[in-house]
C-alpha positions as CSV (number, residue, x, y, z in Angstrom):
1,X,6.4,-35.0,33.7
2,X,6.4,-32.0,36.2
3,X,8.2,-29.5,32.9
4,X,5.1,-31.0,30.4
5,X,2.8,-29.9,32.8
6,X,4.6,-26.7,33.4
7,X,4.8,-26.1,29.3
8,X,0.8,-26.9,29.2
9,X,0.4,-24.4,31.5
10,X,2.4,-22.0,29.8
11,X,0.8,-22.4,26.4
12,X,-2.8,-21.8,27.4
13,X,-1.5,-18.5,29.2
14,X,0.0,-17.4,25.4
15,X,-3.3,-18.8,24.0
16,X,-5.3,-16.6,26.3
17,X,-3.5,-13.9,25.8
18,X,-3.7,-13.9,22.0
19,X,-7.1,-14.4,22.2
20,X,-8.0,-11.2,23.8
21,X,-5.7,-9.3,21.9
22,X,-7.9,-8.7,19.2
23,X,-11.3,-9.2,17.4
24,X,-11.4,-8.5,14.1
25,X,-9.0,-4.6,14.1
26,X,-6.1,-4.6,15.7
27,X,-5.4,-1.1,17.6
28,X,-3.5,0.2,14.7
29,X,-6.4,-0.7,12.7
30,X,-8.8,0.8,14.7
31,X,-7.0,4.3,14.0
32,X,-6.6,3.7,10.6
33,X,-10.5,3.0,10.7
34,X,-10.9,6.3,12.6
35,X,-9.0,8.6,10.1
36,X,-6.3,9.1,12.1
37,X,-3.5,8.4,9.8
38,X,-5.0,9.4,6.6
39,X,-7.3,8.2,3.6
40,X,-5.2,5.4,2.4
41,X,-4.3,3.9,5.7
42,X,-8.2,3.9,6.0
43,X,-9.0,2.7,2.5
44,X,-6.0,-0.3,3.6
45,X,-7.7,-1.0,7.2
46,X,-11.1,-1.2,5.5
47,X,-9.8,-3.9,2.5
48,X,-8.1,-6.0,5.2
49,X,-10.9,-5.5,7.9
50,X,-13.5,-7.1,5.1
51,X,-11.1,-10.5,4.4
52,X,-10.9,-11.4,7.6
53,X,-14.9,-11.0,7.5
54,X,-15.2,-12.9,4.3
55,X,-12.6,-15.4,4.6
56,X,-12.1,-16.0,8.7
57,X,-15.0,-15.0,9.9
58,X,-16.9,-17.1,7.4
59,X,-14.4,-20.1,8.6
60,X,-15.4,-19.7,12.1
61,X,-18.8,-19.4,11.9
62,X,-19.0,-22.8,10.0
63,X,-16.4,-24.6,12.4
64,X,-19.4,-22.7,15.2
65,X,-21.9,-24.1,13.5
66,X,-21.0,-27.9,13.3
67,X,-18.4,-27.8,16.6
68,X,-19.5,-25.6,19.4
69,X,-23.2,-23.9,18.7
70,X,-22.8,-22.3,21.9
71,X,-20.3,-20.0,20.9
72,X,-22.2,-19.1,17.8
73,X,-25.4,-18.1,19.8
74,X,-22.9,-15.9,21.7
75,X,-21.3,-14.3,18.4
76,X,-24.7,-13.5,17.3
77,X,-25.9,-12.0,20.3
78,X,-23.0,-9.5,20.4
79,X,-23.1,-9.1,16.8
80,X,-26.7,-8.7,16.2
81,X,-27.0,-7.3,19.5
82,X,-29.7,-9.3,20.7
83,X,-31.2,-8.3,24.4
């Protein structure tokens, strides 16, 4: 039981970790996005940037919505920047 408790433990660190790795860029991204690497690594950043809006983001807000309304309220405050 002890190594079950052990793996538990280890999975939510993962978990955690991958969570804070990113929003909705990645760092790469976020040069792209910046025009670091050129107009089509921009133009590539940008198309990939708005699925995740459309598809994931759209998800989440619905699972929000019907499963934890709390964490919606805190999406919108940071993304309508409500103070």
């Amino acid at each position: 039981m002890g190594g079950q408790i052990q793996q538990v433990s280890g999975m939510s660190s993962d978990t955690a970790s991958m969570a804070t790795g990113r929003a909705l860029t990645t760092e790469t991204e976020r040069e792209y996005l910046r025009g670091e690497e050129g107009e089509q690594r921009m133009y590539e950043a940008r198309s990939r940037v708005r699925a995740r809006i459309r598809e994931q983001l759209a998800d989440d807000v619905e699972l929000f919505e019907e499963e934890a309304p709390e964490l919606l309220e805190e999406l919108r405050g940071v993304v309508c920047d409500d103070e």
